[in-house]
C-alpha positions in Angstrom: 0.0 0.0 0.0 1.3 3.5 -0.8 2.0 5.7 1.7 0.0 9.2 0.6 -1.4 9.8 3.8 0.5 10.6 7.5 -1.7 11.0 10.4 -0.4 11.3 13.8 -1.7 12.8 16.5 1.8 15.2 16.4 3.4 15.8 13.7 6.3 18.1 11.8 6.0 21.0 12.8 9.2 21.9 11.2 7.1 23.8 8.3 6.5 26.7 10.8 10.5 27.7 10.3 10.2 28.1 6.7 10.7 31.3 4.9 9.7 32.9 1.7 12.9 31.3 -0.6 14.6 33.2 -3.9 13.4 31.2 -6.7 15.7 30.0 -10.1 14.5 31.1 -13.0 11.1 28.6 -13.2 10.7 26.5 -16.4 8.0 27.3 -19.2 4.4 27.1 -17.8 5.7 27.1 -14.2 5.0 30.2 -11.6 4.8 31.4 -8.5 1.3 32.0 -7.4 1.6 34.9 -4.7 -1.5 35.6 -3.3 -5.3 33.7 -4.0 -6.2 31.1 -1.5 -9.1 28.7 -2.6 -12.7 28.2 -1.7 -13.1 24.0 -0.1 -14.9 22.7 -2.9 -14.5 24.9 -5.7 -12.3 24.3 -8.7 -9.0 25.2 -7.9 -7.7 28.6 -9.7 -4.4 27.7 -9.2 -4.3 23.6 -9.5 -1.0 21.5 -8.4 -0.1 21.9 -12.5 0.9 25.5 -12.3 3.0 25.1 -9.0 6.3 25.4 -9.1 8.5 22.5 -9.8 5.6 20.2 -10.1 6.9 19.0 -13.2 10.4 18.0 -11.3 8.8 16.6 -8.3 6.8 14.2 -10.7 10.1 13.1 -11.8 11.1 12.6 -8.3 8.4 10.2 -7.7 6.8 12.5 -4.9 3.4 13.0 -6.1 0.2 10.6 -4.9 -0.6 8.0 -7.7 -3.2 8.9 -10.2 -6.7 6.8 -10.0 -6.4 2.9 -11.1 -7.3 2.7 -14.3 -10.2 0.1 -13.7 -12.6 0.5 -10.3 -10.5 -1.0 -7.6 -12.3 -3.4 -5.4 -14.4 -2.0 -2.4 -13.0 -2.5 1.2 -15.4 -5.1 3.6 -17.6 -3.3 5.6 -19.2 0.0 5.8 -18.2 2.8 3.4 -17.3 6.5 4.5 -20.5 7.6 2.9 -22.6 4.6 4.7 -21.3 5.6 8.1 -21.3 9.4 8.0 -25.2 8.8 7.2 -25.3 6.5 10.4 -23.6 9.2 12.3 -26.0 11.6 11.7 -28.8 9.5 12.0 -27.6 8.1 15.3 -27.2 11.7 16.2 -30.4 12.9 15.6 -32.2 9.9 16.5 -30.7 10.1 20.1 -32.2 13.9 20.4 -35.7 12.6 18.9 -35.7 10.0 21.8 -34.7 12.1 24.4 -38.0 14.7 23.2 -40.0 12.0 23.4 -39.1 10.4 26.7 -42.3 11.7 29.1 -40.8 14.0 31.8 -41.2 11.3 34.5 -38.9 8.8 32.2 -35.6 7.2 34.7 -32.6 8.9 34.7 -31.0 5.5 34.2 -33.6 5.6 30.8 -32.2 8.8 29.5 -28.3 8.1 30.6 -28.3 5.3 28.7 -30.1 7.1 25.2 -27.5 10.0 25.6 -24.5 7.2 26.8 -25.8 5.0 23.7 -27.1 7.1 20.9 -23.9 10.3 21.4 -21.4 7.8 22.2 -22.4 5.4 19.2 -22.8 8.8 17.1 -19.2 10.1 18.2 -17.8 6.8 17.2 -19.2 6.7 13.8 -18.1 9.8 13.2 -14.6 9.6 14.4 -14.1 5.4 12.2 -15.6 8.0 9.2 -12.2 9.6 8.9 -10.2 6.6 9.4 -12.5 4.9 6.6 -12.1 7.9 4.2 -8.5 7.5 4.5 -8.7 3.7 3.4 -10.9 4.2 0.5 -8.6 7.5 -0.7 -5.2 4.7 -0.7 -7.1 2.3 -2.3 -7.8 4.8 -5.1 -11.7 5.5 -4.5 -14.5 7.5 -2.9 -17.6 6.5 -1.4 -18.7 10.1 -1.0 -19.5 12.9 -4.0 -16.0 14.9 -3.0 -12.4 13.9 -4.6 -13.3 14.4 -8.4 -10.1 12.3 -9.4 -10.6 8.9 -8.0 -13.4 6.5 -8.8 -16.5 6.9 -7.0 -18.3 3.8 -6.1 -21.8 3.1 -4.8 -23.0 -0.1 -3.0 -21.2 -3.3 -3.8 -19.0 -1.6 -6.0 -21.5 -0.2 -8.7 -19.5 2.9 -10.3 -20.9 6.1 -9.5 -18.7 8.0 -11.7 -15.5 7.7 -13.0 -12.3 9.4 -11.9 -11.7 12.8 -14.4 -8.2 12.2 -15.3 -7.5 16.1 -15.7 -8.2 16.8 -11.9 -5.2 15.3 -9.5 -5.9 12.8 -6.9 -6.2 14.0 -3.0 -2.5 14.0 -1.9 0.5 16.3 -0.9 1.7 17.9 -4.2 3.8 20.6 -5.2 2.2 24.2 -3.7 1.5 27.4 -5.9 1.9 29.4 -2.7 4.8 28.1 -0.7 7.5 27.1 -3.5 9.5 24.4 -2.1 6.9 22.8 0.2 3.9 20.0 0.0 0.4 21.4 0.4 -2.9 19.2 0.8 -4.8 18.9 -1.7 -8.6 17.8 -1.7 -9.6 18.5 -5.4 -11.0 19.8 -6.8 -9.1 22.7 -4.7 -6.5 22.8 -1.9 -7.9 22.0 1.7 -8.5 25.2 3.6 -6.7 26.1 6.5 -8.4 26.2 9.8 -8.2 29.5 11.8 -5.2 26.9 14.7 -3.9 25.2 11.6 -0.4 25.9 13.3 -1.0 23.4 16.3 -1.4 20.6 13.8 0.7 22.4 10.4 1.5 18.7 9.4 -2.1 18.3 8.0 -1.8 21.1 5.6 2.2 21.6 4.7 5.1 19.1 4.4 8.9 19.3 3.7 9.2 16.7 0.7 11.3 14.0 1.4 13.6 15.2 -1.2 14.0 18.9 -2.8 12.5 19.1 -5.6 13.1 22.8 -6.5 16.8 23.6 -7.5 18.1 26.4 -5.0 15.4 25.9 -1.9 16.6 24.3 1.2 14.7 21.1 1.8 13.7 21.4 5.4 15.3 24.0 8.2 18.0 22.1 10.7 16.3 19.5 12.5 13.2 19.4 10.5 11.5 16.2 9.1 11.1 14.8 6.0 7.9 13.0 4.8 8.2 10.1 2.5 6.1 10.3 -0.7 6.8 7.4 -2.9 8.4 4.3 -0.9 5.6 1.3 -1.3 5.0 -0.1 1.9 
């Protein structure tokens, strides 16, 4: 299994000493985009094509695989999109219960619907992103987002078919910090959330190897993130 994805509860934080670098003179087609971050879930104005050095960090192996060229097989069990429909039905069930409970109902009753129907809820909703993560390394979706991997329904049935001219979800090449890996959802880069600098890993990476000519890879003591080595 490739190994797109790093989620740890820590992470790099390295990213945080980086600075603005000089670029070389950029090949045909490739520039710096200065300014322009995108909306989650538009079509991406400045797409992991135009960044910088894309072209040379595709060379350098360090860019997610594109979608299978046939629908991969679905994992056993539950899809993302199956349980994030549980979750929320779970969720709301549990507060539909608890309105109808009459007001002499025993606590022990109503402990166990919010112990029961939250907990089960919260559960769902936290195996969701571990599930999502599966499907996305195995080259698939179970729900409408990621344009450039399959999309699969129930039992496999294709929902639609990966469009080859939108990039994968992955780390790639970013538009507007040359020399680093920025997430990207497609069809646009993943927002940044208002304390994305407790958890930076999520959204920026030091490649595992530079893949500009000129740019430090990572400040002293920072970490590198592997982006090609099969498990």
């Amino acid at each position: 299994m490739q190994r797109w994805f790093h989620w740890r509860a820590g992470g790099d934080r390295s990213v945080l000493d980086w600075r603005q670098p000089m670029l070389p003179p950029l090949p045909p087609g490739e520039a710096q985009r200065v300014q322009g971050w995108e909306v989650y879930g538009a079509a991406a104005k400045h797409p992991p094509q135009t960044a910088p050095g894309f072209r040379a960090a595709q060379r350098l192996g360090l860019l997610p695989p594109p979608a299978p060229v046939t629908p991969p097989q679905p994992l056993p069990g539950p899809s993302a999109h199956a349980l994030l429909l549980t979750g929320i039905g779970l969720f709301f069930g549990t507060i539909l219960l608890l309105v109808a409970l009459p007001d002499d109902a025993p606590g022990v009753m109503v402990a166990s619907l919010v112990i029961g129907g939250g907990g089960g809820a919260l559960w769902t909703l936290l195996r969701l992103e571990a599930r999502e993560r599966e499907e996305l390394e195995r080259g698939y979706t179970s729900r409408p987002a990621y344009a450039g991997l399959w999309r699969l329904g129930r039992n496999g049935v294709v929902r639609r078919e990966p469009d080859r001219d939108v990039p994968p979800p992955g780390f790639y090449p970013s538009p507007y910090q040359p020399g680093l890996l920025q997430c990207w959802d497609g069809p646009g880069w993943h927002p940044f959330a208002r304390r994305w600098r407790r958890r930076p890993h999520q959204w920026l990476r030091w490649p595992e190897v530079p893949y500009l000519d000129g740019v430090p890879n990572r400040p002293e003591g920072g970490k590198s993130w592997a982006g090609a080595s099969p498990e």
